[in-house]
MDTraj code that builds the backbone (N, CA, C; nanometers):
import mdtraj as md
import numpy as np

residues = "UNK UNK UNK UNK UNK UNK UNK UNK UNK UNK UNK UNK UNK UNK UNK UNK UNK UNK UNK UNK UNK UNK UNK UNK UNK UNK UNK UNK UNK UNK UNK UNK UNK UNK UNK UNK UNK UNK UNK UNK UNK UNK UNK UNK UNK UNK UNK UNK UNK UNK UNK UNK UNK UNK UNK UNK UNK UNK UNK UNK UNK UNK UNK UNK UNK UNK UNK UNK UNK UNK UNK UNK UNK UNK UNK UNK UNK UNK UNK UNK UNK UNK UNK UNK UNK UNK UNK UNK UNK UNK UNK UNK UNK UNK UNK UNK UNK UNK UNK UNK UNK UNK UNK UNK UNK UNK UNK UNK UNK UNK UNK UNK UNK UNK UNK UNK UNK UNK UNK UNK UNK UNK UNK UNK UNK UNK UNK UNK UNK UNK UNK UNK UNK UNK UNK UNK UNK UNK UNK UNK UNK".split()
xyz = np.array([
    [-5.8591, -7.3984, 0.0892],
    [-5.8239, -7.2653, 0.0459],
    [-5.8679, -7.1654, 0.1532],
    [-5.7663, -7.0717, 0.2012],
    [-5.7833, -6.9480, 0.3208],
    [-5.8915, -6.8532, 0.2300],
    [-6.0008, -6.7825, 0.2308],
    [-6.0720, -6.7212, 0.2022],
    [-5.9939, -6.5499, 0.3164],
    [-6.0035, -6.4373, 0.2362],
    [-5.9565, -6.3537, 0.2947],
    [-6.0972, -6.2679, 0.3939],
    [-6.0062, -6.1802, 0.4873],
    [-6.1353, -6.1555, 0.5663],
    [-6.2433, -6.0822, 0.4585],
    [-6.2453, -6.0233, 0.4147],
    [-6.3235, -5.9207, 0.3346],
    [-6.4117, -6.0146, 0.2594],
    [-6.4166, -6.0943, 0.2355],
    [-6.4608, -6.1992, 0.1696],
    [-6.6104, -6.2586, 0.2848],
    [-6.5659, -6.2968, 0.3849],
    [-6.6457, -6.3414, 0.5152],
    [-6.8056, -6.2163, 0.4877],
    [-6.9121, -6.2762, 0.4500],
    [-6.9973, -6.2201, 0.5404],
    [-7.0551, -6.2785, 0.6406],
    [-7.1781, -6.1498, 0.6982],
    [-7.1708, -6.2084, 0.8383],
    [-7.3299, -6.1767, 0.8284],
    [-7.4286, -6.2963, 0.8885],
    [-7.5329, -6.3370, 0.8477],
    [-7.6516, -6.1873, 0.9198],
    [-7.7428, -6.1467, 0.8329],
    [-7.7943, -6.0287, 0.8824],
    [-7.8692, -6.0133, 1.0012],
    [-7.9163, -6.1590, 1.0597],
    [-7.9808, -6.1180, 1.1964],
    [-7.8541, -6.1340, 1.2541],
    [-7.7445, -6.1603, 1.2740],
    [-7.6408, -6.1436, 1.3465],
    [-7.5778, -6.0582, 1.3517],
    [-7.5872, -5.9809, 1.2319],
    [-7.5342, -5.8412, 1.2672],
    [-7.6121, -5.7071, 1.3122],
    [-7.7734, -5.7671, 1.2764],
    [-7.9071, -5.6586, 1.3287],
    [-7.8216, -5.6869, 1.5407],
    [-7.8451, -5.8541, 1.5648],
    [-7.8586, -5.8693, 1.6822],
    [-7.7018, -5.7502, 1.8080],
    [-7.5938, -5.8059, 1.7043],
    [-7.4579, -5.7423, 1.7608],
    [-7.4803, -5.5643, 1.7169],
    [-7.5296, -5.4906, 1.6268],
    [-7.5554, -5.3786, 1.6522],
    [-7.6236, -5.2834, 1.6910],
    [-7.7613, -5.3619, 1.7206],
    [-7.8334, -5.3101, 1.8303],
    [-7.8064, -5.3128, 1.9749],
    [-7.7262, -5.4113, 2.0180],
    [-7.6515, -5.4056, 2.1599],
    [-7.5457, -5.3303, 2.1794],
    [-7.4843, -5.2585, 2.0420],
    [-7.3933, -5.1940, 2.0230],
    [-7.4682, -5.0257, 2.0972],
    [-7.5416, -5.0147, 1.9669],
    [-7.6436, -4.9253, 1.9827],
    [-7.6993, -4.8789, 2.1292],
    [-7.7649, -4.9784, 2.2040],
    [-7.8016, -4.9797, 2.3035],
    [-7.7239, -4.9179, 2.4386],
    [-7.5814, -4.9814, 2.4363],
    [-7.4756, -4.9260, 2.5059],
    [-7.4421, -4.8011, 2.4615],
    [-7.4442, -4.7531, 2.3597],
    [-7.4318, -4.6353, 2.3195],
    [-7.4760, -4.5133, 2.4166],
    [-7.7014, -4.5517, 2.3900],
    [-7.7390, -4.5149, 2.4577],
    [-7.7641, -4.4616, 2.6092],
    [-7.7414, -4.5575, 2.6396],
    [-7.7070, -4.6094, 2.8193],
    [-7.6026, -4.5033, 2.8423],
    [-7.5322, -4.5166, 2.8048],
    [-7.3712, -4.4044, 2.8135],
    [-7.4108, -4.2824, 2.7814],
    [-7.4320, -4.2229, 2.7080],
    [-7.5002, -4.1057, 2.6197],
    [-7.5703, -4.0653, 2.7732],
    [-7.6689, -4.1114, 2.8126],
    [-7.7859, -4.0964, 2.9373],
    [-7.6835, -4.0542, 3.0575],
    [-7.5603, -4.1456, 3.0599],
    [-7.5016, -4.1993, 3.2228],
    [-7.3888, -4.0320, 3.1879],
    [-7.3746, -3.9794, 3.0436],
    [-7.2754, -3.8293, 3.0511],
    [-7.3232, -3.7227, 3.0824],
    [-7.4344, -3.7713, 3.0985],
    [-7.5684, -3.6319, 3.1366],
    [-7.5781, -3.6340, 3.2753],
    [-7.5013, -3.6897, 3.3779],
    [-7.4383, -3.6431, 3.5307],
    [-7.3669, -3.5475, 3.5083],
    [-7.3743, -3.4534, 3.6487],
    [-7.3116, -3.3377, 3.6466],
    [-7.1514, -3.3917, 3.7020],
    [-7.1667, -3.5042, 3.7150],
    [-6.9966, -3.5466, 3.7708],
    [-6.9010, -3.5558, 3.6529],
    [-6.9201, -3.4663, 3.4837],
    [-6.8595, -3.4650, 3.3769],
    [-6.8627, -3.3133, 3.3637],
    [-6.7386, -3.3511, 3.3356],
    [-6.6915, -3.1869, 3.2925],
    [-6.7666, -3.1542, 3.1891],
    [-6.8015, -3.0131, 3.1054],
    [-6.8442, -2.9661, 2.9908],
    [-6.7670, -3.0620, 2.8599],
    [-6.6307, -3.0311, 2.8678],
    [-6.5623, -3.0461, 2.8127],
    [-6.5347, -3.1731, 2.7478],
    [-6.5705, -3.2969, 2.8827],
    [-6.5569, -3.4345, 2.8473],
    [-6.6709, -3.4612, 2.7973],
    [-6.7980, -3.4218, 2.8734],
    [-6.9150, -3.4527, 2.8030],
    [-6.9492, -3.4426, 2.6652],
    [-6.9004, -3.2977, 2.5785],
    [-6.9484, -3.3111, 2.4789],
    [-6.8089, -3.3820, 2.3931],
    [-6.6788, -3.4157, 2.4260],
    [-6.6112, -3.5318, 2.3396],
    [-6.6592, -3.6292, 2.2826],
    [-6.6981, -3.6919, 2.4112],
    [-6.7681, -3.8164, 2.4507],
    [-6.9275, -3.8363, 2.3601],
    [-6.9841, -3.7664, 2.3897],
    [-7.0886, -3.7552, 2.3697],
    [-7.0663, -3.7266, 2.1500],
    [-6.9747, -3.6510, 2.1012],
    [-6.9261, -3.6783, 1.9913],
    [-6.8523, -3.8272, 1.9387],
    [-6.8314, -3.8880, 2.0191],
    [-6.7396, -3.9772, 2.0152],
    [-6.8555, -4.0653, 1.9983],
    [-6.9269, -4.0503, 2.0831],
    [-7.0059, -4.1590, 2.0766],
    [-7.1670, -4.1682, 1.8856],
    [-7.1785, -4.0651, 1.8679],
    [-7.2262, -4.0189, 1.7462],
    [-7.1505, -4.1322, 1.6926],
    [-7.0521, -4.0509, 1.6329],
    [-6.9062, -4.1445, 1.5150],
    [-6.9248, -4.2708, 1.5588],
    [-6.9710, -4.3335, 1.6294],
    [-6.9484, -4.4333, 1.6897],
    [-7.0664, -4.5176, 1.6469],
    [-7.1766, -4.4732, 1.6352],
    [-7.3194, -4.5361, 1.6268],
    [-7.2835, -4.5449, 1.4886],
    [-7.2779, -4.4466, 1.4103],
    [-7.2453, -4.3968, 1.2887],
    [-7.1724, -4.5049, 1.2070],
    [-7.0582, -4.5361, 1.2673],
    [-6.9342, -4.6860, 1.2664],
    [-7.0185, -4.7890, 1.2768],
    [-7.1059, -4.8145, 1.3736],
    [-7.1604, -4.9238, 1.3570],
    [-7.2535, -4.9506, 1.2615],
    [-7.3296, -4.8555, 1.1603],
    [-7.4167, -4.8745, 1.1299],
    [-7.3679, -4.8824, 0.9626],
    [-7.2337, -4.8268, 0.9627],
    [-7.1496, -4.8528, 0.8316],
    [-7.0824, -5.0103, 0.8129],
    [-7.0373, -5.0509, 0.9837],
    [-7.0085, -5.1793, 0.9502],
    [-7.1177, -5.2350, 0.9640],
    [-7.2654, -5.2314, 0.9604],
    [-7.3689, -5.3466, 0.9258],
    [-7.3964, -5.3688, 0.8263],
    [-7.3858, -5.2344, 0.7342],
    [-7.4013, -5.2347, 0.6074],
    [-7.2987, -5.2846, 0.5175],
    [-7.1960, -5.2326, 0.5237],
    [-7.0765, -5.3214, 0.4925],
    [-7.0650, -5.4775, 0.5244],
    [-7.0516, -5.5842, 0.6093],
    [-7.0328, -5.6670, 0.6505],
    [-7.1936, -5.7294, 0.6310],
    [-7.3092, -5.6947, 0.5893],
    [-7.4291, -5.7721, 0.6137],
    [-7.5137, -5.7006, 0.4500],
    [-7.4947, -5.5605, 0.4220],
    [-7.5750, -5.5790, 0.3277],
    [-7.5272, -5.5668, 0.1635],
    [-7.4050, -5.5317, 0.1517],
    [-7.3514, -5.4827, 0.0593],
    [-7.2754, -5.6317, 0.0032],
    [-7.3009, -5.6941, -0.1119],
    [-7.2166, -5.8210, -0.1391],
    [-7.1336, -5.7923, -0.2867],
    [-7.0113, -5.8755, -0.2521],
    [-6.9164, -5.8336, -0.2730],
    [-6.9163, -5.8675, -0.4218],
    [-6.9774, -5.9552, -0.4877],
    [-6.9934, -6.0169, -0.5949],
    [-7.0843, -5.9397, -0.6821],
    [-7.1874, -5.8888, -0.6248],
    [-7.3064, -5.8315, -0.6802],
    [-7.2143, -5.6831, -0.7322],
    [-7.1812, -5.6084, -0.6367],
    [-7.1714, -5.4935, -0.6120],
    [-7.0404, -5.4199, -0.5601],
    [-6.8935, -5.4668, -0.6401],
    [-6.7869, -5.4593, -0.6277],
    [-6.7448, -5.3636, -0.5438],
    [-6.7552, -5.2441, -0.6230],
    [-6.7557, -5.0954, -0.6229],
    [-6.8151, -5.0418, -0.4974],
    [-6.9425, -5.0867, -0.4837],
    [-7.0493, -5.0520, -0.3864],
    [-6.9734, -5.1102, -0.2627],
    [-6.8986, -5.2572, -0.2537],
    [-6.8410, -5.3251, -0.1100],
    [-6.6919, -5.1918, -0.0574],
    [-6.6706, -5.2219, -0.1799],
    [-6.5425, -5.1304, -0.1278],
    [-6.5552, -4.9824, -0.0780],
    [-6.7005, -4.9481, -0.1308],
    [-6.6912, -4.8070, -0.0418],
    [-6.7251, -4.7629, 0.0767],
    [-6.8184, -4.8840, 0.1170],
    [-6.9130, -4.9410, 0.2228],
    [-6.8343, -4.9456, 0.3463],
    [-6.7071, -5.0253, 0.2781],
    [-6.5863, -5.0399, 0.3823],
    [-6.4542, -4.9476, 0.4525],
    [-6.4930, -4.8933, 0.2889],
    [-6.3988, -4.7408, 0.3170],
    [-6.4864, -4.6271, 0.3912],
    [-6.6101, -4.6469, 0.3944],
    [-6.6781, -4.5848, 0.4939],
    [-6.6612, -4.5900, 0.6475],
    [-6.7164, -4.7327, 0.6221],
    [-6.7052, -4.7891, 0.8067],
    [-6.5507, -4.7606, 0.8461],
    [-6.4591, -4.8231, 0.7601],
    [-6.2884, -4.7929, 0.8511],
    [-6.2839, -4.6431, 0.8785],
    [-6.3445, -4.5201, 0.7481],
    [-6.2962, -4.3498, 0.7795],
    [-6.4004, -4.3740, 0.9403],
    [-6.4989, -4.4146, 0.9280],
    [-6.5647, -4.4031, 1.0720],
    [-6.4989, -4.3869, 1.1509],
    [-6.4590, -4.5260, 1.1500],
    [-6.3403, -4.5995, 1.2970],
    [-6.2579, -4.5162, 1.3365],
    [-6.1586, -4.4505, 1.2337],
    [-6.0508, -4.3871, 1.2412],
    [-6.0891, -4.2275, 1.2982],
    [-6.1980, -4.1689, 1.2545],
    [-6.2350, -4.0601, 1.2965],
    [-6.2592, -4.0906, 1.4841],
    [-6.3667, -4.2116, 1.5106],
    [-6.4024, -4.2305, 1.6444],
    [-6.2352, -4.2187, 1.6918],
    [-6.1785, -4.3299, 1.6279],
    [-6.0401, -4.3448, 1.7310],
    [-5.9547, -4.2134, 1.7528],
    [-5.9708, -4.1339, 1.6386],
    [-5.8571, -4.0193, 1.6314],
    [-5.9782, -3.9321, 1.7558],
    [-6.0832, -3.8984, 1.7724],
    [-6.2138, -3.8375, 1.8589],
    [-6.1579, -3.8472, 2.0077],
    [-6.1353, -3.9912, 2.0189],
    [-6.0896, -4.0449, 2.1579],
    [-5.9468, -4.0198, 2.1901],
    [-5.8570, -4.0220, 2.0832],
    [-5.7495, -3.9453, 2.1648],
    [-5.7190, -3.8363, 2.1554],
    [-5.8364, -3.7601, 2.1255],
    [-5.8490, -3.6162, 2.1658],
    [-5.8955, -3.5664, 2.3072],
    [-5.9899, -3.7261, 2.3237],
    [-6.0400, -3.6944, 2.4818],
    [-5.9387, -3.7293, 2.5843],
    [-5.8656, -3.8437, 2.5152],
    [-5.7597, -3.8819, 2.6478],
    [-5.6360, -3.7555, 2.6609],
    [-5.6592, -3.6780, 2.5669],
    [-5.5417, -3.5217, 2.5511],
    [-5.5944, -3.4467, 2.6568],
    [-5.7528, -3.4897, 2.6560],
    [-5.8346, -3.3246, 2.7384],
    [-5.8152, -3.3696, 2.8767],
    [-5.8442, -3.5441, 2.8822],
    [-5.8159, -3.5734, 3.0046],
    [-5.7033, -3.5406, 3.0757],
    [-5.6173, -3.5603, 3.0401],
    [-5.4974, -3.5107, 3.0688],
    [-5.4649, -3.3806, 3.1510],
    [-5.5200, -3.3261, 3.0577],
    [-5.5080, -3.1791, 3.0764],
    [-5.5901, -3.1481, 3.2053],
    [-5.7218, -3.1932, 3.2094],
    [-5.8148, -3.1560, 3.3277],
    [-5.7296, -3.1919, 3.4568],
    [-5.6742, -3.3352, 3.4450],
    [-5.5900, -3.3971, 3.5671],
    [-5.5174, -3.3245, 3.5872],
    [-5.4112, -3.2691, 3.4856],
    [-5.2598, -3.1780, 3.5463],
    [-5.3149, -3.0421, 3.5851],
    [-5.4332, -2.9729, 3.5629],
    [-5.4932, -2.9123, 3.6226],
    [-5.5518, -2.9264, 3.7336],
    [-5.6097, -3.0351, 3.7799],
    [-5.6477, -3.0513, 3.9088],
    [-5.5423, -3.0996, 3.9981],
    [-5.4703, -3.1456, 3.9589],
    [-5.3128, -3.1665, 4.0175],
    [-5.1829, -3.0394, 4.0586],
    [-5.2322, -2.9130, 3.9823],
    [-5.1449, -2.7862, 4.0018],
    [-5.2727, -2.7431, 4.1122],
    [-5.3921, -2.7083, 4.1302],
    [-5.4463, -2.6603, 4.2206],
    [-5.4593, -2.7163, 4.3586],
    [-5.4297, -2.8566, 4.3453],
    [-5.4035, -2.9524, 4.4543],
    [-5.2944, -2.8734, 4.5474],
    [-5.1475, -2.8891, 4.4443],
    [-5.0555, -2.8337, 4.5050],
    [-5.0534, -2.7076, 4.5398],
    [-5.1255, -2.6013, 4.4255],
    [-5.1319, -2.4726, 4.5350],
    [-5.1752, -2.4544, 4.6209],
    [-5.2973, -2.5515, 4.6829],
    [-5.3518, -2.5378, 4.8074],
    [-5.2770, -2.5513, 4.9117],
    [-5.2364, -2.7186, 4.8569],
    [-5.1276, -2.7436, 5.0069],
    [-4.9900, -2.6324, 5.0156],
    [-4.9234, -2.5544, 4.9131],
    [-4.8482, -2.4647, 4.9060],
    [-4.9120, -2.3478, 5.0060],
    [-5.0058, -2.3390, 4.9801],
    [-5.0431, -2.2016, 5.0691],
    [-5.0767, -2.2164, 5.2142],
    [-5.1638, -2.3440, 5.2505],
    [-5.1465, -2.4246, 5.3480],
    [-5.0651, -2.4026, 5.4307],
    [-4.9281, -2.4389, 5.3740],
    [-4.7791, -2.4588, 5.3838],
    [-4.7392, -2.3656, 5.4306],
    [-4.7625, -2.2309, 5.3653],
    [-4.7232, -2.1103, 5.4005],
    [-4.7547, -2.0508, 5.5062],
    [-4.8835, -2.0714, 5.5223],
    [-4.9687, -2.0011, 5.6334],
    [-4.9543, -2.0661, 5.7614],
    [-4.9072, -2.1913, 5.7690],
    [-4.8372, -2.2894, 5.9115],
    [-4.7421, -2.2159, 5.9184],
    [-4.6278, -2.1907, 5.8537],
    [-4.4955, -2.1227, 5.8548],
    [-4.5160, -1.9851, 5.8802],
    [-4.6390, -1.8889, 5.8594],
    [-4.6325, -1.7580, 5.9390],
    [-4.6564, -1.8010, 6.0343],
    [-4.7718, -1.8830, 6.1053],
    [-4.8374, -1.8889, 6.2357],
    [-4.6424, -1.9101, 6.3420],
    [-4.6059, -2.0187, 6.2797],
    [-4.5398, -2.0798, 6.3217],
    [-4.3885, -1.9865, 6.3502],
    [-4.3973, -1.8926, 6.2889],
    [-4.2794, -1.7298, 6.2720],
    [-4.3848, -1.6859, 6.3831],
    [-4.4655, -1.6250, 6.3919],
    [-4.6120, -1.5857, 6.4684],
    [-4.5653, -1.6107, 6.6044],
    [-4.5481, -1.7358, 6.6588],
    [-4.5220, -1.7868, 6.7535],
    [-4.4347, -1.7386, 6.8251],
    [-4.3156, -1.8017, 6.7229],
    [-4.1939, -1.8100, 6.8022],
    [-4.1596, -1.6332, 6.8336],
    [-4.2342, -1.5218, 6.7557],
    [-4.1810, -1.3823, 6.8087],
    [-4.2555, -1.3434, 6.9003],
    [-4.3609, -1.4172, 6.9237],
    [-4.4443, -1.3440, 7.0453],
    [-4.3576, -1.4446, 7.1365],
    [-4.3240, -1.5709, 7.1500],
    [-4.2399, -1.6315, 7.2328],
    [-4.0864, -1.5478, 7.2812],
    [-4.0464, -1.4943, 7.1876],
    [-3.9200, -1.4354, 7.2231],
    [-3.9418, -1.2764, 7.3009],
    [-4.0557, -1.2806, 7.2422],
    [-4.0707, -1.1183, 7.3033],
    [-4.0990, -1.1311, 7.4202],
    [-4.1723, -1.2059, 7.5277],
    [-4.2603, -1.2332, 7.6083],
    [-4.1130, -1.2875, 7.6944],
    [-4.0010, -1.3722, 7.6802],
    [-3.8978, -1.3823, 7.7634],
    [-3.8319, -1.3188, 7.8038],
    [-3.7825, -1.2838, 7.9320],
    [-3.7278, -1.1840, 8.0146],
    [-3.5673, -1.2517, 7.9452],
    [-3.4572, -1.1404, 7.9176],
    [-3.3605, -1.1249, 7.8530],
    [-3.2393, -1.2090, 7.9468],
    [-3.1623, -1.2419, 7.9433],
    [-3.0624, -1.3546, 8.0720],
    [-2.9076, -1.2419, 8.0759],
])
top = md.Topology()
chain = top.add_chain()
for i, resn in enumerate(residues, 1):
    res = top.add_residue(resn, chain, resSeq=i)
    for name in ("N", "CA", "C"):
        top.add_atom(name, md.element.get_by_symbol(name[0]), res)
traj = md.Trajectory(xyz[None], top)
């Protein structure tokens, strides 16, 4: 007989062990957004993202390790409807950041081009520049 997933628990030092490494990376990251090589903007996404995220994990430990399904029907199913609103909040979080990303890039991508635009421009006076002091400076035929 297939037993459905929801059914599966998952033994509690195994899920202490997988969410403290969860946790841990969390951390590490959290530390590594606190370079100034992050925008304001990404930092505190991220840095939200990552909250919801600890948050997620600590709903699916409880869900998946302490809440049983037999004992406490009511109690499993909310446990779970917890941890998934988590998930869904982190995931919907993150493609808010990949929106901002976006945005920062096509921004650094229009100032790119105005540079070389002006660049551009300013070769093309020199280069007008030239050629009239060149024409002026030739004796007429």
């Amino acid at each position: 007989m297939i037993m459905p997933l929801s059914a599966i628990d998952v033994p509690v030092p195994a899920g202490l062990l997988v969410s403290a490494a969860l946790i841990l990376l969390s951390v590490w990251y959290w530390h590594r957004l606190g370079a100034e090589s992050f925008l304001p903007s990404t930092r505190a996404l991220r840095r939200g993202t990552l909250v919801l995220a600890v948050l997620a994990v600590f709903a699916l430990l409880r869900a998946a390790s302490f809440v049983d399904s037999e004992v406490s029907p009511s109690g499993y199913v909310v446990a779970w409807l917890s941890a998934l609103g988590l998930i869904f909040l982190t995931v919907l979080l993150l493609a808010v950041d990949v929106i901002n990303s976006f945005r920062i890039h096509r921004r650094e991508f229009m100032m790119d081009a105005l540079e070389a635009a002006d660049r551009l421009k300013a070769e093309i006076a020199e280069v007008k520049r030239a050629s009239i002091e060149r024409d002026a400076t030739e004796p007429e035929s």
